[in-house]
N, C-alpha and C positions, 0 to 999 in steps of 0.2 A: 491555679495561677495566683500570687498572691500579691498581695495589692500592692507592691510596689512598683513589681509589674505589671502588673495593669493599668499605674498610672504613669510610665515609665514607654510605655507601648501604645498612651492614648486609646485604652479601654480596647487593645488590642491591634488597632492598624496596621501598629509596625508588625506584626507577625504577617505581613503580606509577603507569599513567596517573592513577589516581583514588584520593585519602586513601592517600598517601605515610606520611604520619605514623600511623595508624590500622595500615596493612600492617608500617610497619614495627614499630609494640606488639607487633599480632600474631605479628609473625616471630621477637619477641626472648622471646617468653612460654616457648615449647616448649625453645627454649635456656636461659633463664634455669630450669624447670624441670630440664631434664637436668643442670645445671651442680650443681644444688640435689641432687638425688637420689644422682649417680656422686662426687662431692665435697663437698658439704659447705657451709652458709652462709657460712662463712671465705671457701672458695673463690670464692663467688660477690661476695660484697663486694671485696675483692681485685681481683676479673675488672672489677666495677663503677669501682672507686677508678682503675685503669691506664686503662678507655677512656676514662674520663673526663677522666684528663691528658693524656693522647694528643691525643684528641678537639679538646681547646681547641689543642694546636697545630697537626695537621695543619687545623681548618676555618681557625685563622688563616691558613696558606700555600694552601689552598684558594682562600677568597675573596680573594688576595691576585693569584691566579693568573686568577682568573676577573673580578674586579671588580665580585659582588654579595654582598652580606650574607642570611644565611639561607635558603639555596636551599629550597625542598621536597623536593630529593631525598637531603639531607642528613638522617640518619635514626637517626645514632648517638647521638646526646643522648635518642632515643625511648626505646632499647635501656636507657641507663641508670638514667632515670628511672622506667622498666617496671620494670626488678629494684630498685629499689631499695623500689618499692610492694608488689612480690612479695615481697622478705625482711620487710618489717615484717606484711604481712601472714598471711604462711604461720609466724612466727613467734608473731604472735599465736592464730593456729589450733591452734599444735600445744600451747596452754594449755586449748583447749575441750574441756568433754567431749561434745558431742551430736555426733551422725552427719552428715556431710558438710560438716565444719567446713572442711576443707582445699580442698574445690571451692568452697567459696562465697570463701572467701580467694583463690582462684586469681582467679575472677569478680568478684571485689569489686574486687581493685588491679588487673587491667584499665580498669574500667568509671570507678574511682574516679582511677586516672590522667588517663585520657585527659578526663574533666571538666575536671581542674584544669587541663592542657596546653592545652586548647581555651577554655575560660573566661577563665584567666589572671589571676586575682584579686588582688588588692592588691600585694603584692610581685614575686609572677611574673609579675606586668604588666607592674612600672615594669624590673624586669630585663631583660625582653624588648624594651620600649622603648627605653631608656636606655645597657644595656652591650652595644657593640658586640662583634665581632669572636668567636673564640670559646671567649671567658668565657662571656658574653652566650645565644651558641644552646645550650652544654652547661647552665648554672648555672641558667634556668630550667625546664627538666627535672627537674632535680637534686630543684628545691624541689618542681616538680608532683609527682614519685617522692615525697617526703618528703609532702607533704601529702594524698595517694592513698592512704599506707599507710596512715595515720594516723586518715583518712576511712573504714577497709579494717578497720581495730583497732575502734575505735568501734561498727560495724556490727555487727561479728563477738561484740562482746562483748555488745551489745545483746540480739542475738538468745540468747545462751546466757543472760540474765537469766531471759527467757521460758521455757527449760529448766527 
């Protein structure tokens, strides 16, 4: 495997016979945690911000190489739009005061990404439709991440109303 696949497949996820996309969330969670914990949100945003340029040009020499648009085993745009659910959401957590504020955050931008990614609603539709190449596979992630956190915040704060 060479490394562009492998960073291109999230150190392999995407080669999941079944929900490529779903393994590779999953795979980027534990990381995106660790990133969060040993470093710092800086760091993890940052980590986010580089695969994500990266991202758009290795899938552009990617599919350029292969001659399809959007593989499934392409799983790095998952990775980012996971953290980027996870910081806004463990962010918002760590304003809560009730007890297991931070798992339900962890759970929440999971569950509330992978909606938006799978759904694909107004914007991260016509993105997904419309811009090819990879702008296109990274930038509607991008917005699912952003509209997961956000879905993630909401939630979170809801529940501490009830508190």
């Amino acid at each position: 495997m060479t490394i562009q696949k492998l960073f291109l497949t999230f150190f392999g996820a995407g080669l999941s016979p079944k929900a490529p996309g779903t393994v590779g969330s999953l795979a980027s969670l534990p990381a995106g945690l660790g990133i969060l914990y040993y470093f710092g949100m800086e760091s993890l945003f940052m980590l986010t911000l580089a695969i994500t340029i990266i991202g758009i040009f290795e899938i552009n020499k990617y599919e350029k190489t292969t001659g399809t648009h959007d593989q499934q085993e392409i799983v790095i745009d998952e990775a980012a739009g996971m953290w980027l659910s996870l910081m806004i959401a463990i962010s918002t957590a760590a304003t809560m005061n009730y007890p297991y504020a931070e798992i339900l955050a962890i759970v929440f931008s999971f569950a509330a990404f992978r909606l938006f990614d799978i759904w694909k609603p107004s914007t991260i539709g016509w993105i997904d439709r419309e811009l090819k190449g990879g702008l296109g596979v990274m930038l509607d992630d991008v917005l699912a991440g952003i509209a997961g956190g956000l879905l993630s915040a909401v939630l979170l704060m809801g529940i501490g109303k009830l508190f």
